[in-house]
C-alpha positions in Angstrom: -129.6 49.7 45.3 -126.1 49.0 47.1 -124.0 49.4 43.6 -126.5 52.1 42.1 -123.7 54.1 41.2 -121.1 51.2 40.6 -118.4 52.0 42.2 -117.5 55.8 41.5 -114.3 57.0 42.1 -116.5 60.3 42.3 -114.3 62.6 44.7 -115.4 65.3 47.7 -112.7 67.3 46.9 -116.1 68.6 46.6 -116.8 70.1 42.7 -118.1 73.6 44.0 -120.9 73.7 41.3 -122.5 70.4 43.0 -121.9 68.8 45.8 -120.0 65.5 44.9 -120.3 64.3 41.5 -116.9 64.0 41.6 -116.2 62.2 44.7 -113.3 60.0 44.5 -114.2 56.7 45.3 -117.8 55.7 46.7 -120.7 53.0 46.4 -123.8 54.1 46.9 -125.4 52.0 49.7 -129.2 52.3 51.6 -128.3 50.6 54.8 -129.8 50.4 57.9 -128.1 51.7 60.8 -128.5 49.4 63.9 -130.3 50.8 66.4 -127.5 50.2 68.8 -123.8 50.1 68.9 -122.1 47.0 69.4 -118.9 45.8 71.3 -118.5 48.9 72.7 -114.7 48.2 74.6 -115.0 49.0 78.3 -113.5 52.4 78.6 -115.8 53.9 76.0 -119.0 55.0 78.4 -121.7 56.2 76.0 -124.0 57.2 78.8 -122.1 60.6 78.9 -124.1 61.8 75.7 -127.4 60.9 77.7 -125.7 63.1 80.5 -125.2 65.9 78.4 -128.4 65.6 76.5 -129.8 65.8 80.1 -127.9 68.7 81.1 -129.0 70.7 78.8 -132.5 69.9 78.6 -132.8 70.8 82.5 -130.5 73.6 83.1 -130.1 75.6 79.6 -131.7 78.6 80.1 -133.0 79.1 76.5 -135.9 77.0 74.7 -133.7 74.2 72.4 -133.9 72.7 68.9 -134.3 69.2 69.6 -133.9 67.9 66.2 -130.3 70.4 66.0 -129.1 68.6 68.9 -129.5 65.1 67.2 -127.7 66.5 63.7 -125.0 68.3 66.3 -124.7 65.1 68.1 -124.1 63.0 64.7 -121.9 66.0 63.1 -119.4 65.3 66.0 -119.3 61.5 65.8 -118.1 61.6 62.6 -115.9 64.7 63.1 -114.2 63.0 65.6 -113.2 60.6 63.0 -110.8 63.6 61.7 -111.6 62.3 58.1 -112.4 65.5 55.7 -114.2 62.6 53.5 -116.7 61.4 55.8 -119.4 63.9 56.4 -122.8 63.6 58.2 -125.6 65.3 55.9 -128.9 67.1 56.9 -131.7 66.1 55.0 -131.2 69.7 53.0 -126.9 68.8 52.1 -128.2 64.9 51.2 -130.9 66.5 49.0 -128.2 68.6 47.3 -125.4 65.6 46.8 -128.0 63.3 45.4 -128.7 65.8 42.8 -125.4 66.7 42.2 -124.0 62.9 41.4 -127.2 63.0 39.0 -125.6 65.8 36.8 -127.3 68.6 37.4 -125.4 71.3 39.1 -124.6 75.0 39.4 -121.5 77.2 40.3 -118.1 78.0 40.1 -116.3 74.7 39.2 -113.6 73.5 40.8 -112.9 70.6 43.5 -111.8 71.6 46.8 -110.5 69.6 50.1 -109.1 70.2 53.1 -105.6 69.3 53.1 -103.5 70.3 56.2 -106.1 71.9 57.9 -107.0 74.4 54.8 -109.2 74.9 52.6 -107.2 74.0 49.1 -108.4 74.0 45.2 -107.8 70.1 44.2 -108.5 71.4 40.5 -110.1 74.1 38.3 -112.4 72.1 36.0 -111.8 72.6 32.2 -114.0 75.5 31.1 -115.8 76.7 34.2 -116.0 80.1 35.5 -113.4 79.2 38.4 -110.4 78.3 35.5 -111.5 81.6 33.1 -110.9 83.3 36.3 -107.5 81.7 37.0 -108.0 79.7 39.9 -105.1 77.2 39.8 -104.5 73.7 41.3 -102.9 74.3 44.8 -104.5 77.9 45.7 -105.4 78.2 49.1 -109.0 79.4 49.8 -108.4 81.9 52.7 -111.9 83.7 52.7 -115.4 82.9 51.0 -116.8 86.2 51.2 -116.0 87.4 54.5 -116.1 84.6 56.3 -112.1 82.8 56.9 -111.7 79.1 55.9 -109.4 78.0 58.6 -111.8 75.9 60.3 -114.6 75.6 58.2 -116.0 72.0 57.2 -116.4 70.8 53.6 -119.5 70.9 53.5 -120.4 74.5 55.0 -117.6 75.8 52.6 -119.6 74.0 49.4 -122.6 76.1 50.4 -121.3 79.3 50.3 -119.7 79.1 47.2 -122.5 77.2 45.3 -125.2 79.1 44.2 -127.4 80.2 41.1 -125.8 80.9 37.8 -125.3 84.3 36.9 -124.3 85.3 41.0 -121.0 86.6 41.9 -119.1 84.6 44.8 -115.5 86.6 46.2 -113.0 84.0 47.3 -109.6 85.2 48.8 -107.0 82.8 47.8 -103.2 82.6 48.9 -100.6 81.2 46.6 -97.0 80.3 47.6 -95.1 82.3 45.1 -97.2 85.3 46.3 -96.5 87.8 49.4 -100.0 88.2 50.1 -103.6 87.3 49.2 -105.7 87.9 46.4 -109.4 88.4 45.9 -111.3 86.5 43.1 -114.8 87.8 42.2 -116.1 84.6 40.2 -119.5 84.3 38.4 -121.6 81.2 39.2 -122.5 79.8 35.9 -123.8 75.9 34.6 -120.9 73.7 35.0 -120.6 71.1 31.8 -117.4 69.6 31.7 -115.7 67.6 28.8 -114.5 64.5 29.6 -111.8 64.0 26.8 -110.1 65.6 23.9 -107.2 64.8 21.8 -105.4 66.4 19.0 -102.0 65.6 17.2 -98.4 67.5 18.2 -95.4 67.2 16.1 -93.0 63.9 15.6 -95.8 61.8 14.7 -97.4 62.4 18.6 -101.0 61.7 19.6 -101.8 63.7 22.9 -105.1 62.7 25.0 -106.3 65.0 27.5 -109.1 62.7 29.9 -110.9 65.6 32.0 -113.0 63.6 33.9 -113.8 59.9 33.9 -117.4 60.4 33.3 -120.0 57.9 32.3 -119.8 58.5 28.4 -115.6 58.5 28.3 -114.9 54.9 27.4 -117.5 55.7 24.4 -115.7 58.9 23.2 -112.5 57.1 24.1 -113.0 54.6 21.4 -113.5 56.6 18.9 -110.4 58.2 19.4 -108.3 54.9 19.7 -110.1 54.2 16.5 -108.4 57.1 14.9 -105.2 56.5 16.5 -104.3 53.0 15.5 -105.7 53.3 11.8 -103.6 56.5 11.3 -100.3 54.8 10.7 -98.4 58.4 11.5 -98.8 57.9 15.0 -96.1 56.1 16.5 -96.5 58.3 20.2 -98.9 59.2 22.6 -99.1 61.1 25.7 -101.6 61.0 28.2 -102.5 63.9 29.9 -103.9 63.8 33.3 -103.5 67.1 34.8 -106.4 68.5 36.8 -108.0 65.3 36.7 -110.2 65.1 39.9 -111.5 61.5 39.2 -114.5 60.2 38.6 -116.2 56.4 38.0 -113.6 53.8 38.5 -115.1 51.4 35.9 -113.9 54.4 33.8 -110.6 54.1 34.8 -110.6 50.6 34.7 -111.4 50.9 31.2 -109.3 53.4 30.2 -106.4 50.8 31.7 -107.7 48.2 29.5 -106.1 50.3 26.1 -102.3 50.7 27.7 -101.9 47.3 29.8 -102.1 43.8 28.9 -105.2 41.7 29.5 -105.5 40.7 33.3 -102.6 43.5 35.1 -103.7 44.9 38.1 -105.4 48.2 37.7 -105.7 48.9 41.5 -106.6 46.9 44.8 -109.4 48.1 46.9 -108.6 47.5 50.8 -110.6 47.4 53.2 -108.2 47.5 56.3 -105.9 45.1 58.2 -107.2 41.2 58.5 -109.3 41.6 55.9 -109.5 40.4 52.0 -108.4 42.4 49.5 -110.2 43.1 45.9 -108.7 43.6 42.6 -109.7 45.2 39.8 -108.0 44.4 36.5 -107.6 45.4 33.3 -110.1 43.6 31.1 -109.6 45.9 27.7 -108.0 44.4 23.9 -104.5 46.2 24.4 -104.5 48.3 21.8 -102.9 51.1 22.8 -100.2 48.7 25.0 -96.8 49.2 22.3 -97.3 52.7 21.6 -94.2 54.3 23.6 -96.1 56.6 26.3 -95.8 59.4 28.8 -98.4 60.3 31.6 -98.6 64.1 32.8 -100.1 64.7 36.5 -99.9 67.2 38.6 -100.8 68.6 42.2 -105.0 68.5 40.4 -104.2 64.5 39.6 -106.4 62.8 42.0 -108.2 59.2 42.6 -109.4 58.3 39.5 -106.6 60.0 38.0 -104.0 58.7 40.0 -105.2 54.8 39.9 -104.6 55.3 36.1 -101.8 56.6 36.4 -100.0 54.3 38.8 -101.8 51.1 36.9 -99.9 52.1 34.2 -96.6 53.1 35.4 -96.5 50.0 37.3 -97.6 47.7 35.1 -95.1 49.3 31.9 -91.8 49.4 32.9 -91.0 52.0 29.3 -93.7 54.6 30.9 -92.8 57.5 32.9 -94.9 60.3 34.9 -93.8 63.8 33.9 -95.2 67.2 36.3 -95.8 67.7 39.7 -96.7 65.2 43.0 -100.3 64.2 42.9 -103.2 65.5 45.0 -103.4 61.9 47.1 -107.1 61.2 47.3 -107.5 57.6 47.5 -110.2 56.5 49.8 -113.3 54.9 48.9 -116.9 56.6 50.3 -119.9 54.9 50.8 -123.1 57.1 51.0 -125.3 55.2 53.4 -129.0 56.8 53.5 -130.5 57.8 57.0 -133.3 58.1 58.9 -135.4 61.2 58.0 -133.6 61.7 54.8 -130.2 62.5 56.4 -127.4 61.0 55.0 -123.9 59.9 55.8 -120.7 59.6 53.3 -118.4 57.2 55.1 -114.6 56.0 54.3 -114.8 52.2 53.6 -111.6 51.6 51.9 -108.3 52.6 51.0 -106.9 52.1 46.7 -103.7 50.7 46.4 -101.7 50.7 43.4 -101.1 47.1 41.5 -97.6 47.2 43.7 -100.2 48.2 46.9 -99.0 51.3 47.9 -101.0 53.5 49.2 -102.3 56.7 47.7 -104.4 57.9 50.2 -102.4 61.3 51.7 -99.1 60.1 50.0 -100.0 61.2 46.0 -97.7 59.7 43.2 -94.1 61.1 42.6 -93.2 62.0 39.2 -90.2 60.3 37.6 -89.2 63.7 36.3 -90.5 66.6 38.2 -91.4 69.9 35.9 -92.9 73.3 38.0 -95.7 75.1 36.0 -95.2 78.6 37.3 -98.2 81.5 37.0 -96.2 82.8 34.4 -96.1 80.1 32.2 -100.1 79.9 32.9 -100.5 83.2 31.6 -98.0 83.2 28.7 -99.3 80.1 27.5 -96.3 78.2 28.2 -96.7 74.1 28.9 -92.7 73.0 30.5 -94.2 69.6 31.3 -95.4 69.0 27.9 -92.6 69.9 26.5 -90.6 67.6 28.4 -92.8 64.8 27.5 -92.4 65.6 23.7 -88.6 65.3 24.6 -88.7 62.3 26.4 -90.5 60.6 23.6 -88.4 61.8 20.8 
């Protein structure tokens, strides 16, 4: 059951509309937690929990939750990690990610994280209520309701904003080009998200918009290589990666396979200092590797997203990245099954590009750096494609 999900590059940037389905970077594991810890060093003196635990049982003055103090006591532990990816779950929150990563989920849709102590919007998925309502990549979430965001925890935030299709949720976002904030009244609906799309552009230019690298995208992915390579029109492609939250790395591994030569580096999974690296490399037939190529990202590019993205710039030295700095979500989350049905999600490992840099909190730089402003979202107006139609003609 250890692999049961492979290894997703699912990412929590939680998709509000289920709990982590897209949560960058995770095996799924049922382990046993020892019943003890081990090599404690001497200046960590665990009996003070037992001291508190005993202080409160004798002198509190009001009758106590026993089974709140245990999930407040494990909350802590791995708040004190000061990790927004590695959450400890109540048997309710586990119940709720377990469906989510199943496919069945409900709300707004969009992936948040906390990134410099706020609440931020990773990316608006493509066609959910939180995009039609123009939540954009970046936005800050100030307020869920009525309640402020400043210190709220991932997990708290998801349920308050999830909820049954058809409800209204009001989030108060901040902006940087704005002076002040502004309320969003978004309607909960089913989230379905496509995973890719691609249409032709002029001088003889494929474009291929990946969403999400769900289970069924290296299918609908060859179809659309299929096309490409027997329509002898197409000399060009751009790959389009914007809002991208992530998804399962074997997708992206995949996906790597069309644009790299057999055996590059797709990404190196690390699981700290001292100990041995893996690779994962490309394994596909190349098909794609000659056409001349550009690679939009932006501030939504994240994970999965970003391991593509850097596999490919790195291995191809003819490819550049056109938009905006990417999110920098690149830490890999195991989901390890507790006692009573509680669950914890646990940073394991760090991805690397081929070159091992890291991604984690760093993102990837453009090689040519294009703004999208509001305006240009609301006229329609795409700057960074057309600098990648430029750069290709």
């Amino acid at each position: 059951m250890k692999n049961i999900l492979s290894k997703s590059l699912i990412a929590v940037i939680i998709i509000v509309g289920g709990f982590a389905i897209f949560n960058f970077g995770f095996q799924y594991g049922y382990n046993q937690i020892p019943e003890a810890p081990s090599n404690l060093p001497p200046d960590a003196d665990i009996t003070i929990l037992w001291d508190v635990w005993d202080k409160i049982e004798t002198k509190y003055a009001d009758s106590v939750d026993y089974q709140k103090m245990i999930y407040g006591a494990a909350k802590g532990l791995v708040a004190s990690l000061g990790d927004p990816y590695s959450v400890f779950m109540e048997p309710e929150d586990s119940e709720i990610f377990k469906d989510d990563i199943s496919g069945a989920f409900e709300g707004v849709g969009m992936e948040i994280s906390i990134k410099d102590g706020q609440l931020t919007v990773v990316a608006p998925l493509e066609g959910t209520p939180a995009q039609k309502a123009g939540i954009l990549s970046g936005d800050k979430i100030v307020k869920i309701e009525d309640t402020f965001t400043r210190d709220i925890t991932l997990n708290k935030a998801v349920k308050m904003i999830r909820g049954e299709k058809g409800t209204k949720v009001k989030l108060t976002v901040y902006r940087e080009e704005w002076e002040d904030t502004k309320d969003f009244e978004i309607i909960r609906g089913v989230i379905q998200i496509p995973s890719v799309k691609w249409e032709i552009l002029e001088n003889n230019t494929a474009k291929i918009t990946i969403y999400q690298f769900s289970g069924n995208l290296s299918f609908e992915f060859t179809k659309i290589v299929d096309k490409i390579v027997n329509d002898d029109s197409i000399e060009k492609i751009i790959l389009d990666l914007r809002n991208n939250p992530g998804g399962l790395l074997s997708e992206a591994q995949s996906i790597a396979g069309w644009f790299l030569e057999k055996g590059d580096i797709v990404t190196i999974e690390s699981f700290g200092e001292n100990k041995e690296q893996k690779e994962y490399l490309a394994t596909g037939n190349e098909l794609l590797k000659d056409y001349p190529l550009v690679v939009l990202i932006n501030q939504g590019s994240a994970s999965g997203a970003e391991i593509l993205a850097a596999a490919i710039r790195e291995n191809r030295d003819d490819v550049k990245l056109v938009g905006k700095k990417s999110f920098g979500k690149g830490s890999v989350q195991e989901p390890v099954s507790l006692r009573g049905g509680s669950l914890l999600k646990i940073t394991v490992a760090h991805w690397l590009t081929p070159k091992e840099n890291l991604i984690d909190k760093k993102g990837l730089e453009p090689d040519v750096e294009i703004d999208m402003t509001e305006e240009d979202y609301q006229e329609k107006r795409d700057p960074q494609l057309e600098e990648a139609i430029k750069i290709l003609k």
